[in-house]
Backbone bond lengths (Angstrom), bond angles and torsions (degrees), N, CA, C in turn:
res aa  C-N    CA-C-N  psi(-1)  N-CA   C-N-CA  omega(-1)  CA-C   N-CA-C  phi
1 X - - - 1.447 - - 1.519 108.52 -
2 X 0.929 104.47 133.97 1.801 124.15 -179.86 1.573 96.92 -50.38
3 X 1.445 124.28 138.00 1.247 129.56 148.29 1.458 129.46 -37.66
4 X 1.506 112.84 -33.42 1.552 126.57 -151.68 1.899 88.42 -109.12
5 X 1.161 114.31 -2.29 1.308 114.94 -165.90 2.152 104.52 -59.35
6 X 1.454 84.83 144.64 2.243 92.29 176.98 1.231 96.20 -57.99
7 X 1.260 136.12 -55.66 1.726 110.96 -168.23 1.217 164.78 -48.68
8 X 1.435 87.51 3.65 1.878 102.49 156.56 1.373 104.65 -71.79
9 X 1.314 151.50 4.69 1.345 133.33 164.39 1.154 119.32 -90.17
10 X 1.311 113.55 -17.55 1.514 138.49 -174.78 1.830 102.49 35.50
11 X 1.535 129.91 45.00 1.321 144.93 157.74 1.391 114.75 -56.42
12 X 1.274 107.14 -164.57 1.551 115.57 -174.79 1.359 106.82 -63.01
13 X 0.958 119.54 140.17 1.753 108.97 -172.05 1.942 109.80 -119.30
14 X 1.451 92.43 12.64 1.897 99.30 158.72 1.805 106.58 90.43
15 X 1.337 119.13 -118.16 1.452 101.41 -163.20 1.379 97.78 -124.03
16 X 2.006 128.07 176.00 0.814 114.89 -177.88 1.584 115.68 -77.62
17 X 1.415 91.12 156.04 2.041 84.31 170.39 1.391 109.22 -159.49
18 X 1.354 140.53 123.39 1.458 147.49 -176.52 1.825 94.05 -7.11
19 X 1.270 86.34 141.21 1.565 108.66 157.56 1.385 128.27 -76.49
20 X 1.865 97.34 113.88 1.136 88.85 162.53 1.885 109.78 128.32
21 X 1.328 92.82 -43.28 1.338 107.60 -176.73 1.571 118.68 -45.24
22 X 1.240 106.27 122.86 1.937 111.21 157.22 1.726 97.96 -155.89
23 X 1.620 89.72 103.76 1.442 116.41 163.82 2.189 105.24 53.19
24 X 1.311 99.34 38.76 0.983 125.03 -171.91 1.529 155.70 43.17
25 X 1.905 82.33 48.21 1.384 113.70 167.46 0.984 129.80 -95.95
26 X 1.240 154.26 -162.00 1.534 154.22 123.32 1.635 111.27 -71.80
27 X 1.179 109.63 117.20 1.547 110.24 -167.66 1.921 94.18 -97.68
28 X 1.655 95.59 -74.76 1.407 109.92 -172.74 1.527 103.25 -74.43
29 X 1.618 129.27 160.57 1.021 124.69 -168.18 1.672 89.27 -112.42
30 X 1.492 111.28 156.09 1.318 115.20 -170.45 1.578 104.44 -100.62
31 X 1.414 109.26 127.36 1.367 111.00 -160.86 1.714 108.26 -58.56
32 X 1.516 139.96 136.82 1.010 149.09 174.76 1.468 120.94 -26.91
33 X 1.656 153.01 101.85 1.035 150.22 152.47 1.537 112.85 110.94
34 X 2.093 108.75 5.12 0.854 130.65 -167.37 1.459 99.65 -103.21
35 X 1.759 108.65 137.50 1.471 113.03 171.43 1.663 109.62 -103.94
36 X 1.204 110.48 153.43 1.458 110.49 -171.66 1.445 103.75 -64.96
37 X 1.646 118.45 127.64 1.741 125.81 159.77 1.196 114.25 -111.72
38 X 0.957 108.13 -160.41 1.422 136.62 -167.14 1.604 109.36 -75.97
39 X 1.588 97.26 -14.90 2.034 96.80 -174.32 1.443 100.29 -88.90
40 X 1.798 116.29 -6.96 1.498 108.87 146.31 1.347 153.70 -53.10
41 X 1.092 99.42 99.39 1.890 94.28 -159.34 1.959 106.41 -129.81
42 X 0.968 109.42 148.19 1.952 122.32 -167.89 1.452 87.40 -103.67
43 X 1.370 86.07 159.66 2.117 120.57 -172.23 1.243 80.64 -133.44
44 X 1.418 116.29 145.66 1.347 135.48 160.05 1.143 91.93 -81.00
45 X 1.484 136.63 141.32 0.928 128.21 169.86 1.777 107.37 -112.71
46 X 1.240 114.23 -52.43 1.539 113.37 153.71 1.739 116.01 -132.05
47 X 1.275 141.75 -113.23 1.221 144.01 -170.78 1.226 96.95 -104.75
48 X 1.353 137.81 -43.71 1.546 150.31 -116.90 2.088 88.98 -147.26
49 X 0.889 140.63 -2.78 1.610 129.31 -170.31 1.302 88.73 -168.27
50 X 1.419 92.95 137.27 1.663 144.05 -175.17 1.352 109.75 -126.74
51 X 1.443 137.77 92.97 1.676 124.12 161.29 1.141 103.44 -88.41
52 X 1.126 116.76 -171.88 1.735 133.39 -160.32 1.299 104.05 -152.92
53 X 1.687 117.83 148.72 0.873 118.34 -156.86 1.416 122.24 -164.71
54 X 1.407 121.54 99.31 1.362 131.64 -160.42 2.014 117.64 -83.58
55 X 1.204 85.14 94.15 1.866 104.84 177.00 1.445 130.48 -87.29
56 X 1.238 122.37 49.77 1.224 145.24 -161.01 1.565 104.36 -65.66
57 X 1.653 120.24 116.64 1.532 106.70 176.73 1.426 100.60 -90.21
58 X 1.652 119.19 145.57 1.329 111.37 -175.59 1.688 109.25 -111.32
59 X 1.313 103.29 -11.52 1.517 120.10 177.02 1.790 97.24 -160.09
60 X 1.966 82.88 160.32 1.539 97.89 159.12 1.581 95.36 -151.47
61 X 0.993 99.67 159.71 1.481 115.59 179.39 1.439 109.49 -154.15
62 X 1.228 130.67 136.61 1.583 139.51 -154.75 1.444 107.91 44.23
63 X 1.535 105.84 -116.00 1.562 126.63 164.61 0.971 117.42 -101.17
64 X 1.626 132.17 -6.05 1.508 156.55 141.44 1.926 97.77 -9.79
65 X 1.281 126.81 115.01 1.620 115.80 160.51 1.770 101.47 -111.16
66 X 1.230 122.16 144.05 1.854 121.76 -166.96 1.509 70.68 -119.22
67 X 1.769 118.98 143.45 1.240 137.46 134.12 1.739 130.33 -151.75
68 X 1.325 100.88 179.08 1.072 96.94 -178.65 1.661 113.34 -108.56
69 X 1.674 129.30 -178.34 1.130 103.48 157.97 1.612 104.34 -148.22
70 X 1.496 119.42 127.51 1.403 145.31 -124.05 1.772 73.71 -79.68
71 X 1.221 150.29 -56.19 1.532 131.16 153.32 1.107 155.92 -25.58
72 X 1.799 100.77 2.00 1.646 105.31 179.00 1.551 109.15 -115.96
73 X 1.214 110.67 14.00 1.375 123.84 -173.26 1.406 133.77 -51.70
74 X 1.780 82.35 -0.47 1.884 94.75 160.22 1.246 110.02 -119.10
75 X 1.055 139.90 -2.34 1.185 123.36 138.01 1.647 157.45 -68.24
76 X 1.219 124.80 166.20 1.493 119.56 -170.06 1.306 104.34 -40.94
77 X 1.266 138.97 161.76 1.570 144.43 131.13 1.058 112.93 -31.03
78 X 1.652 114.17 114.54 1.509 122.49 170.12 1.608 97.23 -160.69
79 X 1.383 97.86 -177.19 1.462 110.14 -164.24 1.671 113.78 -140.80
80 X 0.905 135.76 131.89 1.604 141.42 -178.10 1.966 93.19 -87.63
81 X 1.313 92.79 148.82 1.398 103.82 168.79 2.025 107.11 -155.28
82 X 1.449 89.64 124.37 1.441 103.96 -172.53 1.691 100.04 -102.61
83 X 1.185 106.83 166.75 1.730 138.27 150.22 1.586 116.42 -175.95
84 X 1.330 93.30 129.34 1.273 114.22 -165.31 1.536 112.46 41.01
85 X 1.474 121.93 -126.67 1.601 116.62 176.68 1.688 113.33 -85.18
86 X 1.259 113.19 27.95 1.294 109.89 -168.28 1.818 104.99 -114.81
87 X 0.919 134.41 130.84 1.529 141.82 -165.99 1.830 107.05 -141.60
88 X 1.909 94.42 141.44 1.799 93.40 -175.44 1.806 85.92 -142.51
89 X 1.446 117.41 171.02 0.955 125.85 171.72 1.416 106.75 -120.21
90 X 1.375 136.38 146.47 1.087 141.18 132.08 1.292 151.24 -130.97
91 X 1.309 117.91 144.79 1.895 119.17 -169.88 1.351 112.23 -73.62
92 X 1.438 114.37 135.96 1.214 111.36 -160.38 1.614 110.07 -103.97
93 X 1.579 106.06 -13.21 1.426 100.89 163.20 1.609 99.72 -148.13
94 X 1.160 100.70 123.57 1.538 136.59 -19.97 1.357 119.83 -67.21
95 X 0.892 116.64 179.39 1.578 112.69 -167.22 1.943 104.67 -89.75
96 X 1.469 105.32 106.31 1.614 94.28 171.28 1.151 75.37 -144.26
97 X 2.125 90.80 178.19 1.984 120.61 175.99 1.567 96.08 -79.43
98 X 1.799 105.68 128.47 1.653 89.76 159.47 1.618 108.48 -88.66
99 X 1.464 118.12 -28.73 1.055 124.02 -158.01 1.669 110.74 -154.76
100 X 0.901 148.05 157.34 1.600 171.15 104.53 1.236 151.70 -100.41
101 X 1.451 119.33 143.81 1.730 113.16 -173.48 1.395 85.11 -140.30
102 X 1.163 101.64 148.26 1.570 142.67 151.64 2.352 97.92 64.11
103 X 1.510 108.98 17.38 1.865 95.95 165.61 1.267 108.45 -109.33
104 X 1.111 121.70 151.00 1.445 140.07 -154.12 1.981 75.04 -75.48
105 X 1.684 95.69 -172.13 1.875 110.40 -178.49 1.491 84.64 -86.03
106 X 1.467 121.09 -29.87 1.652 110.12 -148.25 1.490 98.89 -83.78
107 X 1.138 130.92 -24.10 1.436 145.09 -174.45 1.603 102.18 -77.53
108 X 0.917 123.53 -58.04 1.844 142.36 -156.98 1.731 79.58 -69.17
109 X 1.485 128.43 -50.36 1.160 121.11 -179.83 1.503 108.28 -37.56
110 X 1.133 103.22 -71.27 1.491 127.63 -175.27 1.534 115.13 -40.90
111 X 1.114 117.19 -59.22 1.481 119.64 170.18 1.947 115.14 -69.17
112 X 1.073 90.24 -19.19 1.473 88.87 -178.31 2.008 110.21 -83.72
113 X 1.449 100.05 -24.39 1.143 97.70 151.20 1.875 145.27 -86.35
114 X 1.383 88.65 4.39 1.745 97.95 174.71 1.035 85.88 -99.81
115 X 1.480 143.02 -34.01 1.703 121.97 -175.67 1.281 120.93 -47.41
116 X 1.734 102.50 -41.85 1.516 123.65 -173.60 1.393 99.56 -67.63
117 X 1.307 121.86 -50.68 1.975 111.90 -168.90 1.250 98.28 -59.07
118 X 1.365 124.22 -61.10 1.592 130.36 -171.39 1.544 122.91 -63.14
119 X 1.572 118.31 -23.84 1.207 111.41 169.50 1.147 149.11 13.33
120 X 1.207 118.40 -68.51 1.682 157.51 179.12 1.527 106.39 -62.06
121 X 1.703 93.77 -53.76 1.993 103.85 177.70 1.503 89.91 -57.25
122 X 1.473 129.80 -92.75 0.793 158.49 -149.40 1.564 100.81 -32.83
123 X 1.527 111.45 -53.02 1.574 105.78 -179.08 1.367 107.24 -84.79
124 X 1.247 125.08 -7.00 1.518 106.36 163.29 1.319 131.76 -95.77
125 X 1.673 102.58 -24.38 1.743 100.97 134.19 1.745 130.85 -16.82
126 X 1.486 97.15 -86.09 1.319 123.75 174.15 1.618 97.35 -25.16
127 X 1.132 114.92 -65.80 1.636 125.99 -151.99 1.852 98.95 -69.02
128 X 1.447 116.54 -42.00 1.811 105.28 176.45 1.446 82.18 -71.21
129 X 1.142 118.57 -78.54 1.503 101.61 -142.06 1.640 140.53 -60.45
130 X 1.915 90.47 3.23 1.615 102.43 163.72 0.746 104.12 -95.87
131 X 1.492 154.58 -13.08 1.564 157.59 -120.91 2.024 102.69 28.47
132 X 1.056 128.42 31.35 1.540 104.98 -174.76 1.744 105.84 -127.13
Protein backbone atom coordinates (compact mmCIF):
# COMPACT_ATOMS: atom_id res chain seq x y z
CA UNK A 1 0.00 0.00 0.00
CA UNK A 2 1.17 3.41 -1.09
CA UNK A 3 2.38 5.66 1.73
CA UNK A 4 0.16 8.61 0.44
CA UNK A 5 -2.75 6.13 0.46
CA UNK A 6 -6.73 7.80 2.03
CA UNK A 7 -6.81 5.22 4.68
CA UNK A 8 -5.60 6.75 7.57
CA UNK A 9 -9.02 8.41 7.84
CA UNK A 10 -10.63 5.23 7.79
CA UNK A 11 -14.16 7.47 6.59
CA UNK A 12 -16.87 6.43 4.46
CA UNK A 13 -15.26 4.18 2.17
CA UNK A 14 -18.10 4.59 -0.86
CA UNK A 15 -20.10 1.59 -2.31
CA UNK A 16 -20.12 -2.07 -1.98
CA UNK A 17 -17.69 -4.05 -4.16
CA UNK A 18 -16.28 -7.80 -3.92
CA UNK A 19 -13.71 -8.35 -1.40
CA UNK A 20 -10.56 -7.95 -1.77
CA UNK A 21 -9.90 -6.58 -5.09
CA UNK A 22 -6.66 -4.47 -6.22
CA UNK A 23 -6.34 -4.60 -9.94
CA UNK A 24 -7.28 -8.16 -9.60
CA UNK A 25 -5.67 -9.67 -6.79
CA UNK A 26 -6.49 -10.37 -3.31
CA UNK A 27 -4.92 -7.49 -1.52
CA UNK A 28 -6.68 -7.61 2.04
CA UNK A 29 -7.08 -11.05 3.48
CA UNK A 30 -10.67 -12.04 4.31
CA UNK A 31 -11.04 -12.46 7.91
CA UNK A 32 -11.39 -16.38 8.79
CA UNK A 33 -15.08 -18.02 8.83
CA UNK A 34 -16.22 -14.59 7.73
CA UNK A 35 -18.63 -14.02 4.71
CA UNK A 36 -18.36 -10.84 2.82
CA UNK A 37 -21.09 -7.88 4.22
CA UNK A 38 -21.92 -4.84 3.95
CA UNK A 39 -18.83 -3.56 6.39
CA UNK A 40 -17.17 -4.15 2.90
CA UNK A 41 -16.47 -1.08 1.43
CA UNK A 42 -13.58 0.18 -1.62
CA UNK A 43 -11.12 3.35 -1.47
CA UNK A 44 -10.40 4.70 -4.69
CA UNK A 45 -7.15 4.47 -4.47
CA UNK A 46 -6.17 6.24 -7.83
CA UNK A 47 -8.03 5.99 -11.42
CA UNK A 48 -6.85 2.41 -12.15
CA UNK A 49 -7.00 0.61 -8.19
CA UNK A 50 -9.75 -0.11 -5.92
CA UNK A 51 -8.78 -1.93 -2.41
CA UNK A 52 -11.39 -3.17 -0.24
CA UNK A 53 -11.93 -2.92 3.01
CA UNK A 54 -13.59 -4.67 5.89
CA UNK A 55 -15.09 -2.13 8.73
CA UNK A 56 -16.75 -4.22 11.10
CA UNK A 57 -18.51 -2.24 14.14
CA UNK A 58 -18.00 -4.44 17.16
CA UNK A 59 -19.78 -2.14 19.67
CA UNK A 60 -21.50 1.22 20.08
CA UNK A 61 -22.27 2.83 23.04
CA UNK A 62 -23.95 6.41 23.11
CA UNK A 63 -22.84 7.99 19.74
CA UNK A 64 -19.52 6.15 20.48
CA UNK A 65 -19.12 3.64 16.99
CA UNK A 66 -16.10 0.67 18.12
CA UNK A 67 -14.46 -0.90 14.87
CA UNK A 68 -12.08 -2.63 13.39
CA UNK A 69 -10.26 -2.31 10.07
CA UNK A 70 -9.77 -5.70 8.08
CA UNK A 71 -6.07 -3.86 7.10
CA UNK A 72 -4.38 -3.74 10.30
CA UNK A 73 -4.16 -7.33 10.72
CA UNK A 74 -0.60 -7.06 11.56
CA UNK A 75 -0.86 -5.14 14.04
CA UNK A 76 -1.35 -5.27 17.92
CA UNK A 77 -5.06 -5.51 19.02
CA UNK A 78 -6.69 -2.24 18.99
CA UNK A 79 -9.83 -0.66 18.12
CA UNK A 80 -10.93 2.61 16.11
CA UNK A 81 -13.64 4.65 17.68
CA UNK A 82 -15.62 7.24 15.63
CA UNK A 83 -18.35 10.10 16.25
CA UNK A 84 -19.37 12.05 13.74
CA UNK A 85 -16.03 13.42 11.88
CA UNK A 86 -14.05 12.83 14.86
CA UNK A 87 -11.83 9.43 15.06
CA UNK A 88 -9.21 7.99 18.02
CA UNK A 89 -7.24 4.86 18.12
CA UNK A 90 -6.68 2.63 20.88
CA UNK A 91 -4.31 -0.27 22.21
CA UNK A 92 -6.03 -2.80 23.62
CA UNK A 93 -3.31 -4.36 25.60
CA UNK A 94 -2.74 -2.47 27.39
CA UNK A 95 -5.21 -0.20 26.93
CA UNK A 96 -3.71 3.40 25.79
CA UNK A 97 -4.51 6.45 22.94
CA UNK A 98 -2.27 5.77 19.91
CA UNK A 99 -3.73 8.57 18.16
CA UNK A 100 -6.70 11.26 17.85
CA UNK A 101 -8.36 14.02 15.80
CA UNK A 102 -10.86 16.39 16.44
CA UNK A 103 -12.14 14.89 20.75
CA UNK A 104 -11.72 17.27 23.26
CA UNK A 105 -9.06 15.60 26.49
CA UNK A 106 -12.45 15.46 28.44
CA UNK A 107 -14.12 13.13 25.91
CA UNK A 108 -10.91 10.83 25.00
CA UNK A 109 -11.17 10.43 28.91
CA UNK A 110 -14.45 9.11 28.51
CA UNK A 111 -13.98 6.75 25.74
CA UNK A 112 -10.82 5.66 27.04
CA UNK A 113 -12.73 4.49 29.85
CA UNK A 114 -15.37 2.30 27.93
CA UNK A 115 -12.32 0.71 26.27
CA UNK A 116 -11.27 -0.33 29.77
CA UNK A 117 -14.93 -1.81 30.84
CA UNK A 118 -15.18 -3.55 27.44
CA UNK A 119 -11.70 -4.73 27.05
CA UNK A 120 -12.20 -8.39 27.22
CA UNK A 121 -15.22 -7.90 24.42
CA UNK A 122 -13.10 -6.01 22.43
CA UNK A 123 -10.06 -8.44 22.51
CA UNK A 124 -12.11 -11.26 21.89
CA UNK A 125 -13.61 -9.57 19.10
CA UNK A 126 -10.21 -8.88 17.74
CA UNK A 127 -9.30 -12.63 18.15
CA UNK A 128 -12.63 -14.19 15.79
CA UNK A 129 -12.37 -11.70 13.55
CA UNK A 130 -8.53 -12.10 12.87
CA UNK A 131 -8.78 -15.77 13.32
CA UNK A 132 -5.56 -15.51 15.84
Amino acid sequence: MRADSPLASHGDFGRDVPFGRIRGTNYAPRPRGRSISSACRSVLISTWDTICVCVPTVLRIRSYRFFFVSLDWSEPPHVHVRRENMAAKFWLEPVALERARGFSRVELNTIIKLVEEHQEQLLRSWHEFFGR
